[in-house]
FIMIZA-636172 format. One record per atom (N, C-alpha, C): residue in one letter; x negated, y negated, z negated. Coordinates in steps of 0.02 Angstrom, whole numbers, plus 50000, padded with zeros to 5 digits. Layout:
N
aXYZ
...
//
This chain:
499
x457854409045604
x457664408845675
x457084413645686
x457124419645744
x456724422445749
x455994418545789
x455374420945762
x454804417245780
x454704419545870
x454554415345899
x454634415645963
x454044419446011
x453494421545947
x452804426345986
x453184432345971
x453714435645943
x454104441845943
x454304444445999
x454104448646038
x454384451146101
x455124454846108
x455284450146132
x455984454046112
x456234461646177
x455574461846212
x455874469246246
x455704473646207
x455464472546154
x455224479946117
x455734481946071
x456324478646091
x456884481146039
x457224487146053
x457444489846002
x457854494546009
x458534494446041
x458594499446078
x459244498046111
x459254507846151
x460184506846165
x460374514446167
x459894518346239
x459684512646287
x459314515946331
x458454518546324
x458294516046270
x457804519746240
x457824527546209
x458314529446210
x458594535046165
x457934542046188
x458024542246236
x457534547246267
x456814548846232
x456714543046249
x455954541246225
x455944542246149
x456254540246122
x456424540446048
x456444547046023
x456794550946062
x456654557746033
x455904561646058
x455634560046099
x455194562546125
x454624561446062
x454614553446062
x454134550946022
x454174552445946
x454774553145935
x454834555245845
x454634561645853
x454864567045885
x454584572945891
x453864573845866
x453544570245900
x452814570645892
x452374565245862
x452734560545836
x452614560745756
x452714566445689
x453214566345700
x453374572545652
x453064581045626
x452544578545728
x452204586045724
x451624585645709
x451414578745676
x450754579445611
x450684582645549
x451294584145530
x451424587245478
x451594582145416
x451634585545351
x451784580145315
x451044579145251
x450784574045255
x450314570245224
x450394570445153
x450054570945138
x450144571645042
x450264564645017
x450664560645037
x450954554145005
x451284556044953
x451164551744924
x451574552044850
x452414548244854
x452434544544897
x453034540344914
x453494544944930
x453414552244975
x453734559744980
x453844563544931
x453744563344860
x453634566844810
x454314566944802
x454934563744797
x455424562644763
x456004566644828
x455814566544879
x456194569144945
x456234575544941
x456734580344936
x456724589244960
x456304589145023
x456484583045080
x456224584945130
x456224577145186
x456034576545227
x456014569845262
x456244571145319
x456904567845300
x457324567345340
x457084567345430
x457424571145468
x457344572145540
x457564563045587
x457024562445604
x457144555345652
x457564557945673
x457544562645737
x458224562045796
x458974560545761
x459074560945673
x459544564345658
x459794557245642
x459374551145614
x459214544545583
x459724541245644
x460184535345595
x460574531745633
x459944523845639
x459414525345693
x458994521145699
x459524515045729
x459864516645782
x460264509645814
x460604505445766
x460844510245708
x461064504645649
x460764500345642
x460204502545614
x459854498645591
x459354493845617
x459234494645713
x459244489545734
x459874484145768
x460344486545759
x460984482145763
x460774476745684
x460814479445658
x460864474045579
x460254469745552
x459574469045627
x459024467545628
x459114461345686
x458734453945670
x458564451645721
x457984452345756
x457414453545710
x456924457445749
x456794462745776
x456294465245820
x456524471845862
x456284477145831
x456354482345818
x456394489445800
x456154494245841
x455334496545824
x454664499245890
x454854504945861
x454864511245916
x454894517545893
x454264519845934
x454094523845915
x453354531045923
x453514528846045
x453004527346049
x452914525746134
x453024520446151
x453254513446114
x453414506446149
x452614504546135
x452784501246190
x451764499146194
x451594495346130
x451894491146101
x451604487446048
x451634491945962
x451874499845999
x451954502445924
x451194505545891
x450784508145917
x450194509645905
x449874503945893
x449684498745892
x449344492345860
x449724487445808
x450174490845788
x450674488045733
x450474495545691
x450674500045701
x450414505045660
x449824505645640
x449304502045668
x448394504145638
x448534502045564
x448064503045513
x447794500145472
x447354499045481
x447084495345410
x446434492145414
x445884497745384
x446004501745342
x445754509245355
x445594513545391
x445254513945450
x445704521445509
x445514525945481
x445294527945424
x445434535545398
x446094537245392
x446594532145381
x447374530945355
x447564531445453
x447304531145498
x447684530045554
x448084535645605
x448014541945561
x448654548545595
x449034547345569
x449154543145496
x449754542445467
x450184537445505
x450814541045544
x451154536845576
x451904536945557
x452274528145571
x452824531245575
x453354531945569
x453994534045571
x454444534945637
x454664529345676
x454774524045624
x454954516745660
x454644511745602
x454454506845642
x454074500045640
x454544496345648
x455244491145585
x455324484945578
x455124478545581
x455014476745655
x454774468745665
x455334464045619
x455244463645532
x455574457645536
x455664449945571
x456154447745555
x455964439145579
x456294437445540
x456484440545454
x456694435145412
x456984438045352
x457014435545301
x457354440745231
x457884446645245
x458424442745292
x458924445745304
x458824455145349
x458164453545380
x457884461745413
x457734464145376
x457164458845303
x457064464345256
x457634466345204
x458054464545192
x458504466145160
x458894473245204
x459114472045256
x459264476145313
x458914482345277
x458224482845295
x457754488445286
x457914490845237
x457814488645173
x458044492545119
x458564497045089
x459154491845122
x459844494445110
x459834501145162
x459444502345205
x459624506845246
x459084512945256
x458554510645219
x458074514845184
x458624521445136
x458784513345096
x459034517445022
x459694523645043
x460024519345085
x460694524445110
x460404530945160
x459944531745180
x459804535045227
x459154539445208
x458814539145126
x458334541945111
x457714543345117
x457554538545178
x457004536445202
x456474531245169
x455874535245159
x455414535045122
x455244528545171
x454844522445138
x454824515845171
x453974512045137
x453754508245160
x453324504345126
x453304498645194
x452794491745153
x452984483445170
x452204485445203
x452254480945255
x451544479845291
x451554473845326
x450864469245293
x450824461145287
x450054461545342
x449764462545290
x449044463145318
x448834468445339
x448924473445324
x449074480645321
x448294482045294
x447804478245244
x447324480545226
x447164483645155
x447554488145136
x447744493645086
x447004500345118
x446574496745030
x445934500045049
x446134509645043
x446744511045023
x447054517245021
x447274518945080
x447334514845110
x448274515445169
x448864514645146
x448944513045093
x449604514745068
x450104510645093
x449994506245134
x450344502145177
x450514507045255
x450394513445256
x450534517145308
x450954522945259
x451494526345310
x452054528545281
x452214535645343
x452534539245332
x452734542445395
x453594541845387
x453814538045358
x454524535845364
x454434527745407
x454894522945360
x455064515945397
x454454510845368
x454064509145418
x453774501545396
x453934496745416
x454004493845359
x454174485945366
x453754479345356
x453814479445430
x453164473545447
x453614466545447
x453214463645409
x453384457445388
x452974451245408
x452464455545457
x452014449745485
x452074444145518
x452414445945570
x452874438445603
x453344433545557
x453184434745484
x453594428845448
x452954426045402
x452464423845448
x451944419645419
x451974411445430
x452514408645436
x452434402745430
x452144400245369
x451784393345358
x451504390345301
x451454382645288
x451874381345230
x452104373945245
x451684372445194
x451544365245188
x451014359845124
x451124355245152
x451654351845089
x451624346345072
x451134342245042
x451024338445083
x450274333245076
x450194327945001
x450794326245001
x451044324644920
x451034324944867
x451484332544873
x451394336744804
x450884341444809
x450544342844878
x450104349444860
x450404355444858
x450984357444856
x451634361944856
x451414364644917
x451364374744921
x451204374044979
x451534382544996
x452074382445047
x452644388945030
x452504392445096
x452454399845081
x452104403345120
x452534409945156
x452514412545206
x452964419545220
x452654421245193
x453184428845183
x452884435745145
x452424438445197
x452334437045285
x451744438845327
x450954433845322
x451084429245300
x450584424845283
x449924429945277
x449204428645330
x448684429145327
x448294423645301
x447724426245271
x446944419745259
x447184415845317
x447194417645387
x446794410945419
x447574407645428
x448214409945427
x448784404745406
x448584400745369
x448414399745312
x448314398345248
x447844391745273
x447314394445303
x446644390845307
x447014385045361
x447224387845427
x447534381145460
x448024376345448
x448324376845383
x448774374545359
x448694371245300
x448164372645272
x447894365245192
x447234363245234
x446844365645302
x446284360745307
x446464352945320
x447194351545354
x447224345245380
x447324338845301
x447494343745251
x447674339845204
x446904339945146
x446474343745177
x445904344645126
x446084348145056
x446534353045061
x446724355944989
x446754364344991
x446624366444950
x446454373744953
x446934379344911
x446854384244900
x447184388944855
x446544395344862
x446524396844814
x446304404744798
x446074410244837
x445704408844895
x445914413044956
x445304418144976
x445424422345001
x444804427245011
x444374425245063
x443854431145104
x443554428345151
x443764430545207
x444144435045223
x444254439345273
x444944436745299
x444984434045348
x445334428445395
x446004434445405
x446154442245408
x446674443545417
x446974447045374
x446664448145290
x447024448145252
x447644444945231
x448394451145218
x448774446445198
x448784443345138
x449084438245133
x449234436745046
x449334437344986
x450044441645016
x450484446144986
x450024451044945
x449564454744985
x449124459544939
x448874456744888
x448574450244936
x447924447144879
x448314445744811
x448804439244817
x449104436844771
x449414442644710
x449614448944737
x450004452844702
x449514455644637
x449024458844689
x448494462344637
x448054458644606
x448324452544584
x447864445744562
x447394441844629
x446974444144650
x446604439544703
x446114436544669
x445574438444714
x445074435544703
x444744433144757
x444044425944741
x443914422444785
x443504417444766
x442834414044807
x442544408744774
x442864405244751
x443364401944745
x443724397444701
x443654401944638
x443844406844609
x444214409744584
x443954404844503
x443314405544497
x442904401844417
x443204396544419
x443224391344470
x443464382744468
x444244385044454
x444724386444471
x445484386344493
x445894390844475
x445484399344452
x445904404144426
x446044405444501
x446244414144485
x446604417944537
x446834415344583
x447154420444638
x447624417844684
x448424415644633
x448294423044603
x449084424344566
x449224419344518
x448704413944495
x448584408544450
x448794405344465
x448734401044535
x449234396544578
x449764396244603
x450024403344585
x450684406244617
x451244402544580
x451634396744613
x452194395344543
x452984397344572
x453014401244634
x453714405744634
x453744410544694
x454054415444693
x454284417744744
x454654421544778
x454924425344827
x455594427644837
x455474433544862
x456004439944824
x455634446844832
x456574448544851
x456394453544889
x457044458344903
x456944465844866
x457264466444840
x457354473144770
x457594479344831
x457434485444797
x457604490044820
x458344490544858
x458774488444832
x459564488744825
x459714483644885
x459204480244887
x459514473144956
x459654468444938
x459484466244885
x459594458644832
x458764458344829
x459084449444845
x458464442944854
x458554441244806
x457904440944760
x457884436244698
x457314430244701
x457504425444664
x457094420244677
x456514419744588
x455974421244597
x455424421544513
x455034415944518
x455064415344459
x454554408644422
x454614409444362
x454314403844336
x454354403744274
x454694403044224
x455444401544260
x456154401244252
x456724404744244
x456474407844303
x456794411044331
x456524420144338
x456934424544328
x456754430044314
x456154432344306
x455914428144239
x455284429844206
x455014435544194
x455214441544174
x454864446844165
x454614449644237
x455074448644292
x454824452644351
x454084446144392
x454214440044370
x453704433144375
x452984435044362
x453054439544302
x452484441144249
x452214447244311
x452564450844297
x452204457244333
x452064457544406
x452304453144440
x452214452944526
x451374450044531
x451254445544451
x450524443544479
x450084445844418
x449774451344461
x449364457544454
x449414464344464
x450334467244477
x450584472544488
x449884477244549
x449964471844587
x449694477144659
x450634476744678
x450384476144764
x451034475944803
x451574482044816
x451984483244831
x452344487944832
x452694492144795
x452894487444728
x452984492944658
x453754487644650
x453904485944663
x454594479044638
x455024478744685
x454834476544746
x455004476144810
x454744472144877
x455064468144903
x454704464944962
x454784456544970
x454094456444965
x454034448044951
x454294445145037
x454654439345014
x454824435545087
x454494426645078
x454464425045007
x453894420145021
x453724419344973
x452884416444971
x452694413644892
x452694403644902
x452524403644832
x452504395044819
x451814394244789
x451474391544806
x450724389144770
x450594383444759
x450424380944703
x450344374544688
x449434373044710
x449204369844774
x448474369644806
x448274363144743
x447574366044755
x447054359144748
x446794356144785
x446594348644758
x446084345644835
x445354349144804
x445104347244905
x444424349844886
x444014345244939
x443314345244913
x442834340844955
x442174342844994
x441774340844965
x441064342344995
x440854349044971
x440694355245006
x440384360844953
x439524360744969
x439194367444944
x438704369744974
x438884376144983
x438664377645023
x438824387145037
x437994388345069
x437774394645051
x437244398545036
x437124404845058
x436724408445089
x436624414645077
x436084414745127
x435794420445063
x435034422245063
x434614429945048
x434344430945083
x434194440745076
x433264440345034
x433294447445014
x432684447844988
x432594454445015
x431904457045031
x431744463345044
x431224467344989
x430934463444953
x430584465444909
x430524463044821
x430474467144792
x430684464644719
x431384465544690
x431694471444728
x432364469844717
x432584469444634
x432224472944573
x432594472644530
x432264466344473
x431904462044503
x431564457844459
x432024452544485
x432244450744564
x432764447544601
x433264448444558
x433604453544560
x434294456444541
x434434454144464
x433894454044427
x433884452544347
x433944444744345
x433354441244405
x433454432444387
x433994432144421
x434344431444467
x434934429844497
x435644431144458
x435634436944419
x436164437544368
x436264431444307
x435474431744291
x435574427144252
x435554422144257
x435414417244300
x435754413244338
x436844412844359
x436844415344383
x437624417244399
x437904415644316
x437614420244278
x438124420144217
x438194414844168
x437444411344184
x437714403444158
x437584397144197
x437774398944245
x438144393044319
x438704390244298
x438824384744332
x439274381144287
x439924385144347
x440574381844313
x441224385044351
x441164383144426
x440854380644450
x440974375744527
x440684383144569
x440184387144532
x439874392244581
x440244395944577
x440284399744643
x440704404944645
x440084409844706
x440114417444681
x439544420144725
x439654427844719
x439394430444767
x439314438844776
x438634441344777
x438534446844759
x437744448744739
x437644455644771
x437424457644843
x437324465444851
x436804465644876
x436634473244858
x436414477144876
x436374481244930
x435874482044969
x436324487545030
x435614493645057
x436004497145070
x435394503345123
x435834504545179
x435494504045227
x435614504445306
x435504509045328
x435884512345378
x435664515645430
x434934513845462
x434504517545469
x433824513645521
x433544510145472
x433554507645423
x433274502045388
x432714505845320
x432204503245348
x431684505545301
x431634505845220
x432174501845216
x432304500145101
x432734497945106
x432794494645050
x433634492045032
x433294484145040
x433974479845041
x433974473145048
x434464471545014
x434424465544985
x434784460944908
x434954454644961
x435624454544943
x435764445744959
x436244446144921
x436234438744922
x436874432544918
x437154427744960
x437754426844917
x438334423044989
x438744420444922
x438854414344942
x439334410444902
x439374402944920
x439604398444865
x439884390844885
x439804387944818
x439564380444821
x439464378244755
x440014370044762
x440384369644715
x440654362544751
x440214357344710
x439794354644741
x439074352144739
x438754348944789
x438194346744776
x437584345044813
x437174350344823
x436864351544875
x436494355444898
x435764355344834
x435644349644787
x435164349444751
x435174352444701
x435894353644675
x436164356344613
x436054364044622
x436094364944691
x436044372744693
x435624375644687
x435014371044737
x434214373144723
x433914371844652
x434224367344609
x434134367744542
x434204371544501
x434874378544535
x435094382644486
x434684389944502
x434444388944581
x434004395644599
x433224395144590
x433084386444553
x432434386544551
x431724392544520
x432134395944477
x431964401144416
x431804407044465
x432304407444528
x432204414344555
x431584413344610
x431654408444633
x431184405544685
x430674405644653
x430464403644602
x429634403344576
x429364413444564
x429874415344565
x429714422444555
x429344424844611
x429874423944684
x430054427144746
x430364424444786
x430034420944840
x430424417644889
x430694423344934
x431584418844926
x432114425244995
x431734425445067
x431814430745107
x431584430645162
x431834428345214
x432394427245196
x433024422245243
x433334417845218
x433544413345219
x433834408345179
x434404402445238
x435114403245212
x435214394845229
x435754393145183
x435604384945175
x435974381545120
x436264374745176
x436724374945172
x437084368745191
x437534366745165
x437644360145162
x438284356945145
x438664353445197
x439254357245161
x439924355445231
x440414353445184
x441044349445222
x441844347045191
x441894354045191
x442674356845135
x442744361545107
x442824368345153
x443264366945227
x443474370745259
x443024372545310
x442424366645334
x442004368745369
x441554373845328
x441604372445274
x440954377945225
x441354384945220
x442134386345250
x442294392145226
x442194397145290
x442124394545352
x441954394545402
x441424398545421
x440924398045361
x440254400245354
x440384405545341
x440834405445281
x440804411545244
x441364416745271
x441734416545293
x442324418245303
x442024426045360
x442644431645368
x442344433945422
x442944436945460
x443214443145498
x443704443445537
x443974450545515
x443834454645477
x443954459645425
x444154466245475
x443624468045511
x443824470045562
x443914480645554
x444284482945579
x444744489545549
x444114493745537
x443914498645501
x443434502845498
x443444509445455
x442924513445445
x442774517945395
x442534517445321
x443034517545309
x442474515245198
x442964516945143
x442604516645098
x442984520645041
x442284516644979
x442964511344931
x442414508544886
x442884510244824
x442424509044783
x442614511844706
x442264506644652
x442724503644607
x442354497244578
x442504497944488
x442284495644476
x442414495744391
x442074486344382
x442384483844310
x442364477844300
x442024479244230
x441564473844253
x440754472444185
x440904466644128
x440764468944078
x440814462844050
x440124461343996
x439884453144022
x439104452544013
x438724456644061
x438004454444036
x437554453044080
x437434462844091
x437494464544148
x436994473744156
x436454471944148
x436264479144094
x435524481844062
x434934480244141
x434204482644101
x433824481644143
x433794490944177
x434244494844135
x434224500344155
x434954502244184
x435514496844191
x435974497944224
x435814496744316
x435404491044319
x434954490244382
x434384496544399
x434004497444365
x433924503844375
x434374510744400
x434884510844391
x435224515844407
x435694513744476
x435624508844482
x435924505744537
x435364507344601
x434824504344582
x434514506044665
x434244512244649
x434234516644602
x433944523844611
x434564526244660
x435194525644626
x435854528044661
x435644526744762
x435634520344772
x435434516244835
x435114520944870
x434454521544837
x433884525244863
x433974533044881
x434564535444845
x434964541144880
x435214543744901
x435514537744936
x436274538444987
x436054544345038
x436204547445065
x436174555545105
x436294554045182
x436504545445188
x436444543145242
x437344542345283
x437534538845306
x437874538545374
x437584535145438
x437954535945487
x437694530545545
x437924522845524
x438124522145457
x438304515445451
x437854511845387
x438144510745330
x437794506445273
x438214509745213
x437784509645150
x438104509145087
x437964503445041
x438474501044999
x438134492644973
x438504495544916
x437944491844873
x438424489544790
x438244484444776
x438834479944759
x439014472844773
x439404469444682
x439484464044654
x439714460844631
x439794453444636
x440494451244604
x440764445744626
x440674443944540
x440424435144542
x440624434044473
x441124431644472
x441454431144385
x441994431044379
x441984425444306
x442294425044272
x442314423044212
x442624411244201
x442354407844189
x442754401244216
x443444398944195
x443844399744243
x444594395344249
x445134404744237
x444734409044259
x445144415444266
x445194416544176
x444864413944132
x445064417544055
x445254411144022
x445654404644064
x446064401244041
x446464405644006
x446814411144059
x447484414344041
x447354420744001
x447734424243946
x447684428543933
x447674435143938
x447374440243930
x447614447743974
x448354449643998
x448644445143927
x449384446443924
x449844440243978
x449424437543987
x449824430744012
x450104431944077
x449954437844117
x450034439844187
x450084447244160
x450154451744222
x450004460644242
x449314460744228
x448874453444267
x448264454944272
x447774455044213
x447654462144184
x447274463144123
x446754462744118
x446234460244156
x445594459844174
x445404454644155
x445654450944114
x445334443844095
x444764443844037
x444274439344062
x443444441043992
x443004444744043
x443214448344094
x442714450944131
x442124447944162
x441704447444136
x440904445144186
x440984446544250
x440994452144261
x441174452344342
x441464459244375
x441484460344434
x442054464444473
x441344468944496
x441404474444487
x440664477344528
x440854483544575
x440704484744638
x440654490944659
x440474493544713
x440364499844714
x440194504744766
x440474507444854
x440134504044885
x440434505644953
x440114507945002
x440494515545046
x440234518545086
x440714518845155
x440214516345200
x440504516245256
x440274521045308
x440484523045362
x440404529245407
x440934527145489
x440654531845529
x440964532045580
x441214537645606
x441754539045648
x441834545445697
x441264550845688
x440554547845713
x440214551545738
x439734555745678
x439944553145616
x439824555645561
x440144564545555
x439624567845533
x440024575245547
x440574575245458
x440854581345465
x441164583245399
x440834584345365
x440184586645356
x439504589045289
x439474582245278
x439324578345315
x438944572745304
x439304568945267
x440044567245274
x440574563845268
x440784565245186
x440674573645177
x440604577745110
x440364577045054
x439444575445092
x439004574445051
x438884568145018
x439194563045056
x439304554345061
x439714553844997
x440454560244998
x440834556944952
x440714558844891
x440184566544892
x440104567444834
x439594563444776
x438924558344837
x438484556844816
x438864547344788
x439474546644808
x440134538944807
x440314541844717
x440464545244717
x440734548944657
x440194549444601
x439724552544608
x439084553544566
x438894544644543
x438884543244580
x438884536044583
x439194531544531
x439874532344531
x440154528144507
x440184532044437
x440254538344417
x440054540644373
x439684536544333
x438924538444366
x438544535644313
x438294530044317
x439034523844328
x438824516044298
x439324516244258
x439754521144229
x440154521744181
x439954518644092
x439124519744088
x438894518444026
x438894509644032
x438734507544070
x438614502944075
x439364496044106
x439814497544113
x440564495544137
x440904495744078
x441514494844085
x442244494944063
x442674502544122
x443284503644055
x443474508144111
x443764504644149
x443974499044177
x444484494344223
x444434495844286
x444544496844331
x444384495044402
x444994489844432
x444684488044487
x445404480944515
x445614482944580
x446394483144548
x446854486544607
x446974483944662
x446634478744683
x446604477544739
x446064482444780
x445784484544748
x445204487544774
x445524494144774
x446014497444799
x446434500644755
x446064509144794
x445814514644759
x445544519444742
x445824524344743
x446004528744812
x446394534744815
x445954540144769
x445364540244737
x445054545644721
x445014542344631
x445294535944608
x445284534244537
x445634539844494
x445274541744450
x445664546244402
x445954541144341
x446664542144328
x446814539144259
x446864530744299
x447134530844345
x447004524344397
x447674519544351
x448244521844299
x448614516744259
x448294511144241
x447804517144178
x447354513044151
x446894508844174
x446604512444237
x446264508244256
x446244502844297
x446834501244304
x447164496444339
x447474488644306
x447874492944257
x448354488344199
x448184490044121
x447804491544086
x447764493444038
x448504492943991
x448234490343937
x448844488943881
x449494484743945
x449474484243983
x450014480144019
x450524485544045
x450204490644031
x450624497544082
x451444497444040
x451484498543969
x452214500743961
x452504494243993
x452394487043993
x452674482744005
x452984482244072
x452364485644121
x452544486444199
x453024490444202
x453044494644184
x453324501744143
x454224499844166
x454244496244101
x454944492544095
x455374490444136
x454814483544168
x455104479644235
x455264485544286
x454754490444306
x455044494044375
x455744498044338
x455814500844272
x456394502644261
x457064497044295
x457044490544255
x457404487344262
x457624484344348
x457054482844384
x457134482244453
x457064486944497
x456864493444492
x456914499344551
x456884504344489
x457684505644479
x457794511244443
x457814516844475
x457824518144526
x457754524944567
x457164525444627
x456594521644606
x456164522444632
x456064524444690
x456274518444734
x456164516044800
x455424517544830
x455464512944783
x454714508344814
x454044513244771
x453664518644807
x453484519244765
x452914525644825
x452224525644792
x451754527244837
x451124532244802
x450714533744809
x450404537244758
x449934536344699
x449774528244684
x449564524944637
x450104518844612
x450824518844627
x451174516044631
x451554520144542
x451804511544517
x451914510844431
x452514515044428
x452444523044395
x452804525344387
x453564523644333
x454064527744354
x454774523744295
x454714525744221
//
C-alpha cells in the first residue's frame, strides 16, 4: 500500500513529456561530475532518449523529473557542496516492488543509479546524475512490546525510530541527528551513546531485506544468506544493493543522566583529565569530547555532551577529578526517563557546508598528541563558520564482537576521532583552499598518534587508500561477497567495494 503523505500529482505521466525534456536538458547541461559510479559507462545515456514512462508504469510511487515542484527538495543533500549534482529522475518508492522496478530498469537501460534514505552521505554519494532511488516514504516502524522485535523501512529516520520504541521505553543504537537515515547508520556499523552499554547499531541488527542489482529480494540473517548478513553490517551502504527493511532486536531503557558542559580555559589540562576519566568509565557512559574555534570567538572552547544510565551522583562522582582541577563555565546535568534525555541531546541535522576526516585511536592520546591538536585549532585560517576536533568513546559492549565477526573492523578501538571544517557560500575560493589545505595538514599530522582506520560512515571523498581504511583485513572478504551479489557492478560509487 502506497503511504498516503505521497503526492500522487507528481507522477509521471505522458502529459508531462514537454517539461521532461526541457528539464533533462538542463540537467544534463552541468556537465558530467567526476563520479566514480560513471567510470564503467562509454557515456550517460541521453534522458530524452530513456523509456522514463516505463518505468513509471511499473512504479506505484510517482516518478519526479527535473521541474515538478517537489523535485529540487528531494534532490538536496545533506552536503550542499554535493547540491549541482542532480538527477535525471527521482523514484518515489512506496515499496520493494518500485525498488526492485528501479533496478531491473537501471540495469536494462544502463543507467547509473544510487539509494537515498537520509540522503546524509558526508561525500554525497547518495546524489547521482542518473536515477535516485528514494526510499524515504517507506519509513514505517513497528515494535513489538513483547519481544522487543522492532522492523523498520529501508526509509526509516532517527526520529521514526525515536517515536516508535518511546511508548514502549526500549531503545536501539541510534544517533543524534533526528533525520538521519538508518540504513546509513546501521550499514557502516553505527554509532551512538548506547553504543559501550549495547554494541553498534549493526550489533542489534538480527535481519534484513535487500534487493540485489538484478531485481531479486533476499531475505539475511544469521541463517539465512550469511555471507552477504556479515558484510551489510559494516559495508557502508550502497555496495550490495537496496535495503527495504531491517529487524532489530531493542533494549529496555530507564532513567539516564545526560550532561554537557564547556570550558574556556585550561584546555589541555581539561582535555587530559576528562580522557582519563572517559577511558575508565564504566560501560553505562557514553560521551563526545570537542574542541572548537569559532568564527568571532576569541580561543577555542572544550565541551562535552553525553548520557550516563545512572544517577545524576554517579556522574558527578566520575567528573569529580576534573572539577577539582577547573570548574566548566557552563554546565547542565539532568536526569530524565530515557527518551526525554535524548531530547536533550538529539538535534535536527540540518543541510550545510563541511568536510570531516577521522581516524580511530586506540588508548589513551599522548600529552603531545593534545598538543598538536589545539596548536592545529589555533591555526585554522578561518571561515565564517567553526572548525572542531571532536571524539566519541568507544570500547564496552562494541569488542564483545570480533573484527572478524562483522565488515566492521574497528573493534579494540578507544575511540573514533576527527577533524571538521565547516564554511559557507560567502566563504571565497582562497579561503575555501586554504581551509582544505590547512583540514589535510591536519589530519596528517595526528597520523603518529592514530591507527590508519578511519569510519566509513564518516565516509572521506579526499581519504587516500580509503579500502584500508575503511575495512582493513575484511577487504578480500567484502571483495568476494560483491563478486558473488553484484557481479557487474551496479551498485557502485567512488569509495564503493570494488569486484
Amino acid at each position: 500500500m502506497q503511504d498516503s503523505s505521497i503526492d500522487q500529482t507528481q507522477a509521471f505521466s505522458p502529459s508531462r513529456r514537454r517539461f521532461l525534456r526541457a528539464g533533462t536538458t538542463a540537467a544534463l547541461g552541468l556537465g558530467m561530475p567526476s563520479l566514480g559510479w560513471l567510470s564503467g559507462c562509454a557515456s550517460l545515456p541521453d534522458a530524452r532518449a530513456l523509456p522514463w514512462s516505463e518505468l513509471a508504469r511499473s512504479m506505484q510511487g510517482p516518478l519526479l523529473m527535473p521541474g515538478s515542484p517537489e523535485f529540487a527538495a528531494r534532490a538536496r543533500p545533506w552536503a550542499l557542496q554535493y547540491a549541482s549534482t542532480l538527477p535525471q529522475g527521482i523514484a518515489q518508492c512506496a515499496g520493494e516492488t518500485d525498488v526492485q522496478a528501479c533496478l531491473r530498469w537501471a540495469q536494462a537501460n544502463r543507467v547509473p543509479l544510487v539509494a537515498r534514505s537520509g540522503g546524509h552521505s558526508y561525500a554525497g554519494y547518495s546524489t547521482t546524475t542518473g536515477l535516485m532511488v528514494d526510499v524515504s516514504s517507506m519509513n514505517r516502524v513497528d515494535v513489538d512490546g513483547t519481544t522487543g522485535i522492532a522492523t523498520l523501512g529501508g526509509g526509516a529516520r532517527n526520529k521514526h525510530v525515536y517515536a516508535a520504541c518511546r511508548p514502549y521505553n526500549r531503545a536501539v543504537t541510534h544517533g543524534r541527528c533526528r533525520d538521519v537515515g538508518v540504513a546509513g547508520l546501521v550499514l557502516g556499523g553505527g554509532i551512538g551513546f548506547n553504543m559501550r552499554a549495547h554494541g553498534l547499531t549493526c550489533d542489534g541488527l538480527t535481519a534484513t531485506r535487500i534487493v540485489l542489482a538484478d531485481g531479486r529480494a533476499l531475505n539475511c540473517s544469521a541463517t539465512e544468506n550469511t555471507d552477504l548478513f556479515w558484510a551489510i553490517r559494516g559495508a557502508g551502504g550502497g555496495n550490495f544493493g537496496i535495503h527495504t527493511s531491517f529487524t532489530f532486536q531493542t533494549f529496555p531503557v530507564g532513567m539516564f543522566t545526560v550532561f554537557e558542559m564547556s570550558w574556556n580555559d585550561h584546555i589541555a589540562e581539561v582535555f587530559a583529565a576528562l580522557q582519563t576519566m572517559a577511558l575508565a568509565a564504566p560501560e553505562a557512559l557514553g560521551i563526545k569530547l570537542s574542541v572548537k574555534a569559532e568564527a568571532g570567538a576569541p580561543g577555542l572552547k572544550l565541551s562535552i555532551l553525553g548520557q550516563l544510565a545512572g544517577p545524576q551522583a554517579e556522574l558527578l562522582a566520575l567528573l569529580a577529578p576534573v572539577f577539582a582541577m577547573h570548574r566548566p563555565v557552563t554546565s547542565v546535568v539532568e536526569e530524565r526517563p530515557y527518551w526525554d534525555a535524548q531530547e536533550f541531546l538529539s538535534e535536527d541535522g540540518t543541510p550545510e557546508y563541511s568536510h570531516e576526516r577521522s581516524r580511530f585511536a586506540r588508548g589513551a592520546l599522548s600529552g603531545e598528541a593534545i598538543d598538536t591538536i589545539l596548536a592545529n585549532l589555533r591555526a585554522w585560517p578561518g571561515t565564517t563558520v567553526a572548525a572542531t576536533w571532536k571524539f566519541f568513546l568507544m570500547g564496552g559492549r562494541i569488542d564483545a564482537v570480533s573484527p572478524t565477526g562483522t565488515a566492521f573492523v574497528h573493534r579494540g578501538a578507544s575511540m573514533i576521532t576527527s577533524a571538521e571544517l565547516e564554511w559557507t557560500p560567502a566563504d571565497s575560493p582562497e579561503v575555501l583552499a586554504k581551509n582544505q589545505q590547512w583540514l589535510s595538514r591536519f589530519h596528517d599530522r595526528m597520523e603518529p598518534y592514530t591507527s590508519a582506520h578511519c569510519y566509513q560512515n564518516f565516509i572521506d571523498p579526499s581519504q587516500c587508500d580509503y579500502l584500508h581504511a575503511y575495512y582493513g583485513d575484511n577487504l578480500p572478504r567484502l571483495r568476494a561477497v560483491k563478486r558473488e551479489y553484484d557481479p557487474g557492478d551496479l551498485l557502485r560509487y567512488p569509495q564503493s567495494i570494488p569486484l
